[in-house]
C-alpha positions as CSV (number, residue, x, y, z in Angstrom):
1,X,105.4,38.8,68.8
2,X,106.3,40.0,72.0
3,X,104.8,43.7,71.3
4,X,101.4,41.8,70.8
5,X,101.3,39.7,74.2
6,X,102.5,42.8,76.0
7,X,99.7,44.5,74.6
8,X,96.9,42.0,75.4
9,X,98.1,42.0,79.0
10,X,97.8,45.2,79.6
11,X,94.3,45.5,77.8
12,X,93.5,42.3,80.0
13,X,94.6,43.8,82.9
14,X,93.1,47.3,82.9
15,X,90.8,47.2,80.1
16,X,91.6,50.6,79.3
17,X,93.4,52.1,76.2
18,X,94.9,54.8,78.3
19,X,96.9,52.2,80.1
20,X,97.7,51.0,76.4
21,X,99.1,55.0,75.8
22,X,100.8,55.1,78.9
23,X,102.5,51.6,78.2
24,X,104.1,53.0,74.9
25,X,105.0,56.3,76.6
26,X,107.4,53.9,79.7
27,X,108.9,52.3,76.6
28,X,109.7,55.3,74.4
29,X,110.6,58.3,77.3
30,X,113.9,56.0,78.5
31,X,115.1,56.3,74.7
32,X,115.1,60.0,75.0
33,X,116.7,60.1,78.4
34,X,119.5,57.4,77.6
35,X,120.0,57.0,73.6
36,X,122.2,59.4,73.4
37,X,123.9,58.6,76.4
38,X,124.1,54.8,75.0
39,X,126.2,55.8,71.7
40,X,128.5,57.1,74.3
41,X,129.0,54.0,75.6
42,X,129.2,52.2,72.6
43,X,132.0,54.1,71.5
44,X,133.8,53.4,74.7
45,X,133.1,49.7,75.4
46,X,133.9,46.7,73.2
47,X,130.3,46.5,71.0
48,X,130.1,42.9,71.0
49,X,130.1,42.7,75.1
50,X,127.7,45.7,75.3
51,X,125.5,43.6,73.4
52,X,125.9,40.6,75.1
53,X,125.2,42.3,78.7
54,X,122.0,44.8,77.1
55,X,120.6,41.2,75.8
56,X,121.2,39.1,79.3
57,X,119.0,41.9,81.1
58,X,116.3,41.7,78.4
59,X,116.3,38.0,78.7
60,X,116.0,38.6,82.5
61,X,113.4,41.0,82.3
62,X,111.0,38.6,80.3
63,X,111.6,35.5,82.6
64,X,110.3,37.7,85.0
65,X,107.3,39.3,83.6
66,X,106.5,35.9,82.2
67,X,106.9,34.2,85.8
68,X,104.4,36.8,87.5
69,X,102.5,36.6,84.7
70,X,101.8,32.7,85.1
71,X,101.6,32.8,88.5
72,X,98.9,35.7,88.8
73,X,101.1,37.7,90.7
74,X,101.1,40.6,87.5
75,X,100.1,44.2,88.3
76,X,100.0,47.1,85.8
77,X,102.7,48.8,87.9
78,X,104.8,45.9,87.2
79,X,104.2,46.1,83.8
80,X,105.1,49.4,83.3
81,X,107.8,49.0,85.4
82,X,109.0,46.6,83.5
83,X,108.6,48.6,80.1
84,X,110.6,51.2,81.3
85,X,113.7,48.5,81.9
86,X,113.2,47.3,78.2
87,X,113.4,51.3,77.1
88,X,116.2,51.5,78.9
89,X,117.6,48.5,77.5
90,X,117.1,49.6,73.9
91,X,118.5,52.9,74.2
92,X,121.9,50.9,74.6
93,X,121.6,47.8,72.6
94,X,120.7,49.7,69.4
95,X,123.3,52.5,68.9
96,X,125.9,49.3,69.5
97,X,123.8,46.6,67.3
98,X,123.7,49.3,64.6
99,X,127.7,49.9,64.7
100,X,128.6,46.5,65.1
101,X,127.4,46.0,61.5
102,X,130.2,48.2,60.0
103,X,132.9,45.6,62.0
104,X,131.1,42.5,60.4
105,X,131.3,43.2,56.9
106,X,133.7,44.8,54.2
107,X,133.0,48.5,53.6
108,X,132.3,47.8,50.1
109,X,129.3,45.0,51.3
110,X,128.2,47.7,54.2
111,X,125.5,48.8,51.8
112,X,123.9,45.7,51.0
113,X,124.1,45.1,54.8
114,X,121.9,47.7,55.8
115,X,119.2,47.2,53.9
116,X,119.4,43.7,54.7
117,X,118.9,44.4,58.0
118,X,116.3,46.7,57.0
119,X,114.3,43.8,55.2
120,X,114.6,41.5,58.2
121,X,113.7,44.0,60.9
122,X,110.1,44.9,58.7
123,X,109.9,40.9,58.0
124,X,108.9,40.8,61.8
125,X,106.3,43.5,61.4
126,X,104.7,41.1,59.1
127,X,104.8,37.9,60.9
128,X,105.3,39.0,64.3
129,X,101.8,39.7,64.8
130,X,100.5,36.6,63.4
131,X,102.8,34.4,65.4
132,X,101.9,36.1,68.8
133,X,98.3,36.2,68.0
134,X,98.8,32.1,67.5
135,X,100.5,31.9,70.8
136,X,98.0,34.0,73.0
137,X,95.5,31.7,71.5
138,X,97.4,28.5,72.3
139,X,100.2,28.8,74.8
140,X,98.5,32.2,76.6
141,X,100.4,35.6,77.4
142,X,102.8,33.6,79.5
143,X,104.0,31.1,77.2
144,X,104.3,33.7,74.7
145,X,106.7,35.8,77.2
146,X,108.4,32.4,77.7
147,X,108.9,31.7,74.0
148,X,110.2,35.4,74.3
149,X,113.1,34.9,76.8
150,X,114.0,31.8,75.4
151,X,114.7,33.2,72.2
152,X,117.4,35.3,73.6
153,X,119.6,31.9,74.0
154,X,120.3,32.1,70.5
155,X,121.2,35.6,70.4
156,X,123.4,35.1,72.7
157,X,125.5,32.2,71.4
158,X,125.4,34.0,68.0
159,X,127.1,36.6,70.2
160,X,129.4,34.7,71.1
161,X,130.7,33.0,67.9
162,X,131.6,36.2,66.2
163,X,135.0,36.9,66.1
164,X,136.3,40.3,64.8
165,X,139.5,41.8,63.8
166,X,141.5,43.8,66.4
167,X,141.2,47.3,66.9
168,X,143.3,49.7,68.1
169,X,141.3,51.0,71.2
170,X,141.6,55.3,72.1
171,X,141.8,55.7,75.5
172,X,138.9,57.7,76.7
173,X,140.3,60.4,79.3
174,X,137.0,62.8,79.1
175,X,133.7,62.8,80.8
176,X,130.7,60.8,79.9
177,X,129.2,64.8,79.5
178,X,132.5,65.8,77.6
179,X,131.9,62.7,74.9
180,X,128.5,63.8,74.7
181,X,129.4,67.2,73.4
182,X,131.9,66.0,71.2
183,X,129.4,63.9,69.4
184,X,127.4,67.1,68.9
185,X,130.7,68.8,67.7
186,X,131.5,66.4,65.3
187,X,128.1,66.8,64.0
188,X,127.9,70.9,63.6
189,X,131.4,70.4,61.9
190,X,130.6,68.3,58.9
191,X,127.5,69.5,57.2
192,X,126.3,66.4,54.9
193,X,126.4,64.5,58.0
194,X,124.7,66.9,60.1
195,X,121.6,66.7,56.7
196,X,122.0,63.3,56.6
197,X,120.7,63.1,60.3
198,X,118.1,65.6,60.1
199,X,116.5,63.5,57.3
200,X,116.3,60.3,59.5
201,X,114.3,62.0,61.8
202,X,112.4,65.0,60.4
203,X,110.5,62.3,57.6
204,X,109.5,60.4,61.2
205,X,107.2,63.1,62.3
206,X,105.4,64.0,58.5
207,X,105.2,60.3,57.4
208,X,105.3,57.7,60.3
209,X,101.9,58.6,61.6
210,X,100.2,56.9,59.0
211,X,100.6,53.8,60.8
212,X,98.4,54.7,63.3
213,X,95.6,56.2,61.5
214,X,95.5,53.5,59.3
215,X,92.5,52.6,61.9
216,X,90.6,55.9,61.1
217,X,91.2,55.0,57.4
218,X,89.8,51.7,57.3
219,X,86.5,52.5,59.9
220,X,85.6,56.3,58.3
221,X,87.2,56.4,54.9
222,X,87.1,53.2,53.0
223,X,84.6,51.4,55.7
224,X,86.7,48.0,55.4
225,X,86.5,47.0,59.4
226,X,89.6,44.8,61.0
227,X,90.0,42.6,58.5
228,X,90.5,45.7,56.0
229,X,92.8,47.1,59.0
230,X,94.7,43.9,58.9
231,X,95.2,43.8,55.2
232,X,96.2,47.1,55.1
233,X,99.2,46.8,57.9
234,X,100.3,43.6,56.4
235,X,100.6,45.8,53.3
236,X,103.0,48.2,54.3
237,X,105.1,45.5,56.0
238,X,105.0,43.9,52.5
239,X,106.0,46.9,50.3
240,X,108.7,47.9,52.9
241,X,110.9,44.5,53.1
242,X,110.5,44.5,49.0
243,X,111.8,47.9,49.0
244,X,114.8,47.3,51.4
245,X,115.6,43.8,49.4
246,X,115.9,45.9,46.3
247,X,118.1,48.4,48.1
248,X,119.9,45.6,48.9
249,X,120.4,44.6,45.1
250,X,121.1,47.6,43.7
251,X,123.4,49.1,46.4
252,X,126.1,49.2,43.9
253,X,124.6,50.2,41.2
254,X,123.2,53.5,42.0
255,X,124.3,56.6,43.7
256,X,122.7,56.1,47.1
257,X,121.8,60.1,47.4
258,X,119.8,59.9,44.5
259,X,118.2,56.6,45.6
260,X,117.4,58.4,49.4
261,X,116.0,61.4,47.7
262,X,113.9,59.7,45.5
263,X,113.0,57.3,47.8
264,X,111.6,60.5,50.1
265,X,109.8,61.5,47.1
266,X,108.0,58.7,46.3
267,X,107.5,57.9,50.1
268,X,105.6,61.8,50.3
269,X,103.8,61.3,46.8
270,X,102.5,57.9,47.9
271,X,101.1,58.7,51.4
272,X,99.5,61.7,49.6
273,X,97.8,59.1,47.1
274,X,96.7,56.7,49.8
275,X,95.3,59.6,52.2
276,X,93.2,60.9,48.9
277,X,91.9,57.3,48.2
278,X,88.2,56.5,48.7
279,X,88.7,53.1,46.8
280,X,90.2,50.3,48.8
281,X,92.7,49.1,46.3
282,X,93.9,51.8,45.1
283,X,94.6,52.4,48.7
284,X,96.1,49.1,48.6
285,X,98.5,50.0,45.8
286,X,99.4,53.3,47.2
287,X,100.5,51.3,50.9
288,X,102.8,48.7,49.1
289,X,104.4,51.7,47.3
290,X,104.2,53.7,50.7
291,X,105.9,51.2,52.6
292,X,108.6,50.2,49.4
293,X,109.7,53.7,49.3
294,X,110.2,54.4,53.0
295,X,112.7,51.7,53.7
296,X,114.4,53.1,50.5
297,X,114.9,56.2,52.1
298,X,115.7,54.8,54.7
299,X,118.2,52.1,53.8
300,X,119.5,54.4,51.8
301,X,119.9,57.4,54.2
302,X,121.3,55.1,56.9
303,X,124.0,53.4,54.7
304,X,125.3,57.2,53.6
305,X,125.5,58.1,57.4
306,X,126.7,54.7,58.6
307,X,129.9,55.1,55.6
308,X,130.4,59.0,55.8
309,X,131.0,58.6,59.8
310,X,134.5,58.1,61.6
311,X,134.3,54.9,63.4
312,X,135.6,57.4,66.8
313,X,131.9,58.8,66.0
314,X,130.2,55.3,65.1
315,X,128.2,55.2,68.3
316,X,127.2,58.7,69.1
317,X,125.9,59.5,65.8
318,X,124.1,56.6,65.1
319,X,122.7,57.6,68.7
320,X,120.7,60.0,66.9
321,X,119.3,57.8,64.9
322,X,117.1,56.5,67.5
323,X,115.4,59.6,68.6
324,X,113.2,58.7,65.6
325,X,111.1,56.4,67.6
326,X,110.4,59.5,69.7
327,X,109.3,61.6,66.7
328,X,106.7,59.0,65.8
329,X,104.2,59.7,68.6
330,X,104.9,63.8,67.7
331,X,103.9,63.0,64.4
332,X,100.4,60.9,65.8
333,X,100.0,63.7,68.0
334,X,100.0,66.3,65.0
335,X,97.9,63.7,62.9
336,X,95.5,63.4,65.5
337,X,95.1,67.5,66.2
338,X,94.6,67.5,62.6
339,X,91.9,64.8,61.9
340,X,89.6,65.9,65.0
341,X,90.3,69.8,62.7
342,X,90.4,69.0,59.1
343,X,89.8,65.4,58.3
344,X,92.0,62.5,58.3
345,X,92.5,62.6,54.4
346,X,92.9,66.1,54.6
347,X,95.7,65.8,57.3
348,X,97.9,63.2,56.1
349,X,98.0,64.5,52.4
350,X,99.2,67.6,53.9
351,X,102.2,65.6,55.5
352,X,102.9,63.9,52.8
353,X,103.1,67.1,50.6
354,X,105.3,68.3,53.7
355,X,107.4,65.4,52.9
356,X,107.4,66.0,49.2
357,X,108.6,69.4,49.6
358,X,111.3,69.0,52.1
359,X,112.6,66.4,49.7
360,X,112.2,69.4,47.2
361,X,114.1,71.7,49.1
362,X,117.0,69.2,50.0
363,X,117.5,69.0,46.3
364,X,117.6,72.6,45.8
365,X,120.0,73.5,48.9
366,X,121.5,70.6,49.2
367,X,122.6,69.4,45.5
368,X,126.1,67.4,46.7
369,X,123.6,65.2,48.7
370,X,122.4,63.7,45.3
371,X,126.0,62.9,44.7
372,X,126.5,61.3,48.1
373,X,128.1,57.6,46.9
Protein backbone atom coordinates (compact mmCIF):
# COMPACT_ATOMS: atom_id res chain seq x y z
CA UNK A 1 0.00 0.00 0.00
CA UNK A 2 2.72 2.17 1.01
CA UNK A 3 4.95 1.11 -2.11
CA UNK A 4 1.97 2.54 -4.22
CA UNK A 5 1.63 6.09 -2.62
CA UNK A 6 5.39 6.36 -2.57
CA UNK A 7 5.29 5.74 -6.10
CA UNK A 8 2.51 8.28 -7.15
CA UNK A 9 4.45 10.89 -5.31
CA UNK A 10 7.29 10.70 -6.91
CA UNK A 11 5.53 10.41 -10.46
CA UNK A 12 3.59 13.56 -9.14
CA UNK A 13 6.39 15.17 -8.23
CA UNK A 14 8.79 14.78 -11.14
CA UNK A 15 6.71 13.35 -13.68
CA UNK A 16 9.55 11.32 -14.83
CA UNK A 17 10.11 7.45 -14.73
CA UNK A 18 13.77 8.02 -14.16
CA UNK A 19 13.08 9.52 -10.87
CA UNK A 20 10.78 6.34 -10.51
CA UNK A 21 14.38 4.10 -11.26
CA UNK A 22 16.26 6.10 -9.16
CA UNK A 23 13.67 5.79 -6.19
CA UNK A 24 14.05 1.95 -6.34
CA UNK A 25 17.78 2.10 -6.66
CA UNK A 26 17.94 4.56 -2.79
CA UNK A 27 15.86 1.73 -1.46
CA UNK A 28 17.63 -1.35 -2.72
CA UNK A 29 21.67 -0.03 -2.72
CA UNK A 30 21.47 0.36 1.45
CA UNK A 31 20.55 -3.52 1.46
CA UNK A 32 23.76 -4.31 -0.23
CA UNK A 33 25.83 -1.94 1.96
CA UNK A 34 24.16 -3.02 5.40
CA UNK A 35 22.38 -6.57 5.08
CA UNK A 36 25.03 -8.33 5.81
CA UNK A 37 26.25 -6.08 8.31
CA UNK A 38 22.46 -6.30 9.90
CA UNK A 39 22.66 -10.29 10.50
CA UNK A 40 25.63 -9.36 12.43
CA UNK A 41 23.80 -7.49 14.60
CA UNK A 42 21.06 -9.75 14.94
CA UNK A 43 23.22 -12.29 16.17
CA UNK A 44 24.60 -10.05 18.79
CA UNK A 45 21.53 -8.13 20.10
CA UNK A 46 18.32 -9.54 21.66
CA UNK A 47 16.02 -10.03 18.17
CA UNK A 48 12.92 -8.91 19.66
CA UNK A 49 14.47 -5.17 20.73
CA UNK A 50 16.22 -4.98 17.28
CA UNK A 51 12.94 -5.20 16.00
CA UNK A 52 11.22 -2.97 18.12
CA UNK A 53 13.99 -0.03 17.61
CA UNK A 54 14.30 -0.90 13.35
CA UNK A 55 10.22 -0.47 13.46
CA UNK A 56 10.16 2.95 15.78
CA UNK A 57 12.51 4.59 13.06
CA UNK A 58 10.22 3.32 10.20
CA UNK A 59 7.33 4.67 12.04
CA UNK A 60 9.29 7.98 12.36
CA UNK A 61 10.33 8.08 9.01
CA UNK A 62 6.66 7.99 7.58
CA UNK A 63 5.17 10.60 10.13
CA UNK A 64 7.66 12.62 8.50
CA UNK A 65 7.32 12.08 4.82
CA UNK A 66 3.58 12.13 5.43
CA UNK A 67 3.83 15.60 7.41
CA UNK A 68 5.89 17.38 4.51
CA UNK A 69 3.86 15.70 2.31
CA UNK A 70 0.57 17.42 3.67
CA UNK A 71 1.96 20.48 4.19
CA UNK A 72 3.58 20.99 0.60
CA UNK A 73 6.78 21.22 1.97
CA UNK A 74 7.92 17.55 -0.14
CA UNK A 75 10.91 17.69 -2.49
CA UNK A 76 12.20 14.72 -4.49
CA UNK A 77 15.50 14.98 -2.51
CA UNK A 78 13.51 14.44 0.53
CA UNK A 79 12.01 11.57 -0.97
CA UNK A 80 14.88 9.88 -1.75
CA UNK A 81 16.43 10.77 1.18
CA UNK A 82 13.97 9.37 2.89
CA UNK A 83 14.11 5.98 0.80
CA UNK A 84 17.45 5.53 1.60
CA UNK A 85 16.52 5.56 5.59
CA UNK A 86 13.81 2.78 4.86
CA UNK A 87 16.76 0.70 2.97
CA UNK A 88 18.66 1.11 5.68
CA UNK A 89 16.03 0.18 7.88
CA UNK A 90 15.20 -3.10 6.13
CA UNK A 91 18.60 -4.28 5.87
CA UNK A 92 18.34 -4.78 9.77
CA UNK A 93 14.69 -5.50 10.50
CA UNK A 94 14.65 -8.46 8.10
CA UNK A 95 17.75 -10.79 8.91
CA UNK A 96 16.23 -10.38 12.78
CA UNK A 97 12.26 -10.66 11.77
CA UNK A 98 13.37 -13.82 9.77
CA UNK A 99 15.32 -15.42 12.86
CA UNK A 100 12.91 -14.51 15.39
CA UNK A 101 10.55 -17.00 13.77
CA UNK A 102 12.70 -20.04 14.74
CA UNK A 103 12.37 -18.65 18.68
CA UNK A 104 8.46 -18.46 18.21
CA UNK A 105 7.67 -21.79 17.27
CA UNK A 106 8.71 -25.52 18.01
CA UNK A 107 11.24 -26.85 15.52
CA UNK A 108 8.97 -29.44 14.45
CA UNK A 109 6.08 -26.41 13.44
CA UNK A 110 9.20 -24.25 11.95
CA UNK A 111 8.19 -25.53 8.58
CA UNK A 112 4.65 -24.71 8.46
CA UNK A 113 5.84 -21.30 9.83
CA UNK A 114 7.72 -20.32 6.96
CA UNK A 115 5.55 -20.84 4.42
CA UNK A 116 3.05 -19.20 6.41
CA UNK A 117 4.81 -16.30 6.41
CA UNK A 118 5.36 -16.81 2.89
CA UNK A 119 1.55 -16.77 2.11
CA UNK A 120 1.02 -13.68 4.18
CA UNK A 121 3.89 -11.56 2.85
CA UNK A 122 2.53 -12.40 -1.13
CA UNK A 123 -1.27 -11.82 0.35
CA UNK A 124 -0.07 -8.07 0.47
CA UNK A 125 1.08 -8.10 -3.08
CA UNK A 126 -2.37 -8.88 -3.85
CA UNK A 127 -4.30 -6.40 -1.89
CA UNK A 128 -1.71 -3.93 -1.13
CA UNK A 129 -2.17 -2.34 -4.42
CA UNK A 130 -5.84 -2.15 -4.30
CA UNK A 131 -5.98 -0.68 -0.89
CA UNK A 132 -3.47 2.14 -1.63
CA UNK A 133 -4.96 2.89 -4.97
CA UNK A 134 -8.44 3.34 -2.73
CA UNK A 135 -6.62 5.64 -0.44
CA UNK A 136 -4.81 7.99 -2.99
CA UNK A 137 -8.24 8.23 -4.48
CA UNK A 138 -9.90 9.11 -1.13
CA UNK A 139 -7.65 10.13 1.77
CA UNK A 140 -4.60 11.40 -0.89
CA UNK A 141 -0.75 10.44 -0.72
CA UNK A 142 -0.69 11.92 2.73
CA UNK A 143 -3.41 10.14 4.43
CA UNK A 144 -2.14 7.08 2.95
CA UNK A 145 1.52 7.75 4.48
CA UNK A 146 -0.53 8.43 7.72
CA UNK A 147 -2.53 5.21 7.60
CA UNK A 148 1.07 3.92 7.00
CA UNK A 149 2.74 5.10 10.30
CA UNK A 150 -0.10 4.42 12.26
CA UNK A 151 -0.06 0.94 11.39
CA UNK A 152 3.22 0.46 13.07
CA UNK A 153 1.35 0.93 16.63
CA UNK A 154 0.26 -2.50 16.27
CA UNK A 155 3.45 -3.89 15.38
CA UNK A 156 4.80 -2.55 18.10
CA UNK A 157 2.56 -3.75 20.83
CA UNK A 158 2.57 -7.23 19.15
CA UNK A 159 6.31 -6.70 19.91
CA UNK A 160 5.82 -6.22 22.97
CA UNK A 161 3.54 -9.06 24.08
CA UNK A 162 5.84 -11.83 22.99
CA UNK A 163 7.55 -13.45 25.58
CA UNK A 164 10.27 -16.05 24.72
CA UNK A 165 12.24 -18.56 26.57
CA UNK A 166 15.69 -17.62 27.97
CA UNK A 167 18.70 -18.08 26.15
CA UNK A 168 21.95 -18.48 27.05
CA UNK A 169 23.70 -15.34 25.48
CA UNK A 170 27.78 -15.91 23.89
CA UNK A 171 29.64 -13.17 24.71
CA UNK A 172 30.78 -11.44 21.63
CA UNK A 173 34.67 -10.51 22.12
CA UNK A 174 35.46 -10.07 18.11
CA UNK A 175 34.94 -7.29 15.72
CA UNK A 176 31.88 -6.31 13.90
CA UNK A 177 34.52 -7.19 10.60
CA UNK A 178 35.71 -10.46 12.54
CA UNK A 179 31.76 -11.73 12.87
CA UNK A 180 31.45 -10.90 9.40
CA UNK A 181 34.06 -13.27 8.20
CA UNK A 182 32.92 -15.86 10.40
CA UNK A 183 29.58 -15.93 8.88
CA UNK A 184 31.36 -16.42 5.54
CA UNK A 185 33.45 -19.30 7.27
CA UNK A 186 30.66 -20.96 8.56
CA UNK A 187 29.33 -20.92 5.12
CA UNK A 188 32.51 -22.32 2.96
CA UNK A 189 32.62 -25.03 5.77
CA UNK A 190 29.26 -26.80 5.36
CA UNK A 191 28.50 -27.35 1.81
CA UNK A 192 24.50 -28.07 1.72
CA UNK A 193 24.26 -24.90 3.35
CA UNK A 194 26.56 -23.00 1.33
CA UNK A 195 23.89 -24.75 -2.00
CA UNK A 196 21.14 -24.06 -0.15
CA UNK A 197 22.07 -20.22 -0.22
CA UNK A 198 23.13 -20.06 -3.71
CA UNK A 199 19.67 -21.30 -4.76
CA UNK A 200 17.83 -18.44 -2.88
CA UNK A 201 19.57 -16.13 -4.86
CA UNK A 202 20.83 -17.38 -8.24
CA UNK A 203 16.72 -18.33 -9.17
CA UNK A 204 16.32 -14.30 -8.34
CA UNK A 205 18.25 -13.23 -11.30
CA UNK A 206 16.74 -16.04 -14.16
CA UNK A 207 13.12 -15.95 -12.81
CA UNK A 208 12.20 -12.70 -10.90
CA UNK A 209 12.37 -10.49 -13.87
CA UNK A 210 9.26 -11.57 -15.11
CA UNK A 211 7.51 -9.32 -12.97
CA UNK A 212 8.58 -6.51 -14.65
CA UNK A 213 8.08 -7.37 -18.10
CA UNK A 214 4.86 -8.54 -17.43
CA UNK A 215 4.17 -4.79 -18.98
CA UNK A 216 5.94 -5.72 -22.35
CA UNK A 217 3.86 -8.98 -22.30
CA UNK A 218 0.57 -7.52 -21.93
CA UNK A 219 1.18 -4.17 -24.50
CA UNK A 220 3.34 -6.32 -27.48
CA UNK A 221 2.55 -9.95 -26.92
CA UNK A 222 -0.96 -10.62 -25.92
CA UNK A 223 -2.14 -6.79 -26.58
CA UNK A 224 -4.46 -6.93 -23.28
CA UNK A 225 -3.66 -3.09 -22.06
CA UNK A 226 -3.77 -2.26 -18.00
CA UNK A 227 -6.46 -4.03 -17.22
CA UNK A 228 -4.80 -7.27 -18.89
CA UNK A 229 -1.60 -5.97 -16.83
CA UNK A 230 -3.61 -5.84 -13.75
CA UNK A 231 -5.05 -9.33 -14.13
CA UNK A 232 -2.07 -10.73 -14.85
CA UNK A 233 -0.01 -9.34 -11.48
CA UNK A 234 -2.97 -10.21 -9.46
CA UNK A 235 -2.29 -13.64 -10.88
CA UNK A 236 0.91 -14.31 -9.76
CA UNK A 237 0.11 -12.97 -6.32
CA UNK A 238 -2.74 -15.56 -6.47
CA UNK A 239 -0.85 -18.68 -7.54
CA UNK A 240 2.05 -17.74 -5.11
CA UNK A 241 0.02 -17.52 -1.55
CA UNK A 242 -1.87 -20.90 -2.88
CA UNK A 243 1.44 -22.41 -3.36
CA UNK A 244 2.99 -21.31 0.03
CA UNK A 245 -0.53 -22.39 1.89
CA UNK A 246 0.10 -25.79 0.41
CA UNK A 247 3.70 -25.81 1.58
CA UNK A 248 2.31 -25.03 4.59
CA UNK A 249 0.04 -28.20 4.60
CA UNK A 250 2.17 -30.61 3.50
CA UNK A 251 5.42 -29.53 5.39
CA UNK A 252 5.38 -32.77 7.02
CA UNK A 253 4.52 -34.91 4.70
CA UNK A 254 7.18 -34.59 2.11
CA UNK A 255 10.91 -34.37 2.00
CA UNK A 256 11.38 -30.60 1.65
CA UNK A 257 14.53 -31.10 -0.94
CA UNK A 258 12.42 -32.79 -3.15
CA UNK A 259 9.55 -30.33 -2.74
CA UNK A 260 12.42 -27.21 -3.39
CA UNK A 261 13.69 -29.00 -6.38
CA UNK A 262 10.59 -29.58 -7.92
CA UNK A 263 9.26 -26.52 -6.95
CA UNK A 264 12.42 -24.90 -9.19
CA UNK A 265 11.39 -27.08 -11.86
CA UNK A 266 8.05 -26.30 -12.32
CA UNK A 267 8.83 -22.52 -11.40
CA UNK A 268 11.51 -22.68 -14.81
CA UNK A 269 9.01 -24.95 -17.01
CA UNK A 270 6.18 -22.47 -16.18
CA UNK A 271 7.79 -19.12 -16.95
CA UNK A 272 9.01 -20.91 -20.17
CA UNK A 273 5.19 -21.63 -20.97
CA UNK A 274 3.93 -18.21 -20.16
CA UNK A 275 6.87 -16.39 -22.18
CA UNK A 276 5.90 -18.84 -25.30
CA UNK A 277 2.13 -17.95 -24.95
CA UNK A 278 0.36 -15.80 -27.58
CA UNK A 279 -3.10 -16.70 -25.99
CA UNK A 280 -4.08 -14.77 -22.87
CA UNK A 281 -5.31 -17.60 -20.81
CA UNK A 282 -3.08 -19.88 -21.29
CA UNK A 283 -0.81 -17.16 -20.19
CA UNK A 284 -3.10 -16.89 -17.37
CA UNK A 285 -2.73 -20.54 -16.43
CA UNK A 286 0.97 -20.63 -16.86
CA UNK A 287 1.22 -17.28 -14.14
CA UNK A 288 -0.89 -19.02 -11.37
CA UNK A 289 1.40 -22.05 -11.81
CA UNK A 290 4.43 -19.56 -12.16
CA UNK A 291 3.73 -17.79 -9.12
CA UNK A 292 2.43 -21.38 -7.05
CA UNK A 293 5.74 -22.92 -7.79
CA UNK A 294 8.07 -20.11 -6.87
CA UNK A 295 6.95 -19.67 -3.31
CA UNK A 296 7.36 -23.54 -3.19
CA UNK A 297 10.80 -23.19 -3.85
CA UNK A 298 11.06 -20.86 -1.93
CA UNK A 299 9.27 -21.83 1.23
CA UNK A 300 10.83 -24.74 0.81
CA UNK A 301 14.43 -23.60 0.34
CA UNK A 302 14.16 -21.16 3.17
CA UNK A 303 12.77 -23.67 5.77
CA UNK A 304 15.90 -26.23 4.87
CA UNK A 305 18.34 -23.22 5.48
CA UNK A 306 16.45 -21.68 8.37
CA UNK A 307 16.59 -25.73 10.24
CA UNK A 308 20.04 -26.79 8.86
CA UNK A 309 21.66 -23.45 10.47
CA UNK A 310 23.25 -23.11 14.10
CA UNK A 311 21.27 -20.54 15.86
CA UNK A 312 25.15 -18.79 16.61
CA UNK A 313 24.76 -18.38 12.67
CA UNK A 314 20.85 -17.53 12.61
CA UNK A 315 21.36 -13.95 11.65
CA UNK A 316 24.36 -13.83 9.35
CA UNK A 317 23.20 -16.43 7.15
CA UNK A 318 19.81 -15.49 6.81
CA UNK A 319 21.72 -12.09 5.90
CA UNK A 320 22.31 -13.58 2.70
CA UNK A 321 19.15 -14.14 2.12
CA UNK A 322 18.30 -10.67 1.48
CA UNK A 323 20.80 -9.85 -1.21
CA UNK A 324 18.02 -11.39 -3.36
CA UNK A 325 16.24 -8.21 -3.65
CA UNK A 326 19.48 -6.96 -5.16
CA UNK A 327 19.59 -9.66 -7.84
CA UNK A 328 16.13 -8.80 -8.99
CA UNK A 329 17.00 -5.53 -10.85
CA UNK A 330 20.33 -7.73 -12.37
CA UNK A 331 17.93 -10.02 -13.63
CA UNK A 332 15.54 -6.81 -15.25
CA UNK A 333 18.58 -5.53 -16.44
CA UNK A 334 19.59 -8.84 -18.38
CA UNK A 335 15.78 -9.17 -19.40
CA UNK A 336 15.71 -5.88 -20.71
CA UNK A 337 19.35 -6.26 -22.81
CA UNK A 338 17.69 -9.17 -24.07
CA UNK A 339 14.23 -7.98 -25.24
CA UNK A 340 15.62 -4.65 -26.96
CA UNK A 341 18.16 -8.00 -28.79
CA UNK A 342 15.95 -11.07 -29.12
CA UNK A 343 12.41 -10.51 -28.18
CA UNK A 344 10.76 -10.52 -24.84
CA UNK A 345 9.39 -14.17 -25.45
CA UNK A 346 12.53 -15.13 -26.72
CA UNK A 347 14.39 -13.82 -23.51
CA UNK A 348 12.45 -14.94 -20.74
CA UNK A 349 12.02 -18.66 -22.16
CA UNK A 350 15.70 -18.66 -22.23
CA UNK A 351 15.71 -17.81 -18.35
CA UNK A 352 13.36 -20.02 -17.58
CA UNK A 353 15.26 -22.94 -19.42
CA UNK A 354 18.35 -21.38 -17.38
CA UNK A 355 16.28 -22.10 -14.35
CA UNK A 356 15.16 -25.51 -15.53
CA UNK A 357 18.65 -26.57 -16.06
CA UNK A 358 20.28 -25.32 -12.97
CA UNK A 359 17.52 -27.29 -11.17
CA UNK A 360 18.85 -30.13 -13.49
CA UNK A 361 22.31 -29.84 -12.52
CA UNK A 362 21.52 -29.48 -8.66
CA UNK A 363 19.98 -32.90 -9.04
CA UNK A 364 22.85 -34.33 -10.76
CA UNK A 365 25.76 -32.81 -8.37
CA UNK A 366 23.94 -32.40 -5.68
CA UNK A 367 21.74 -35.67 -5.07
CA UNK A 368 21.81 -35.47 -0.90
CA UNK A 369 19.93 -32.11 -1.51
CA UNK A 370 16.83 -34.17 -2.58
CA UNK A 371 17.11 -35.94 0.73
CA UNK A 372 17.41 -32.67 2.71
CA UNK A 373 14.37 -33.28 5.50
Amino acid sequence: MDQIALNWLVYLLSGSAVQLALLNLCRLAPIFVFTLVGGVVADRMERRRLLFVTQVVAMVLAVVLATLTILNLVQIWMVLVIAVGRGIVLSFNQPARQSLISELVPREDLRNAIALNSATLNLTRVLGPTIGGLLIATVGVAGAFYLNAASFVAVLYALALMRFLERATKVRKGSMLSELSGGFKYLAAHSTLRTLVVLALVPFVLGMPYMTMLTVFASDVLQVGGGGLGLLTACSGVGAVTGALWVASQAHRVKLGRLMLVGMLSFGASLVIFSLSGWFWLSFAALLWVGASQQIYMASNNALIQTSVEEEYRGRVLSTLFLNRGMVPLGTMVAGFGTSLFGVQATMASMGGALLVLALLVVWLSPTARDLD
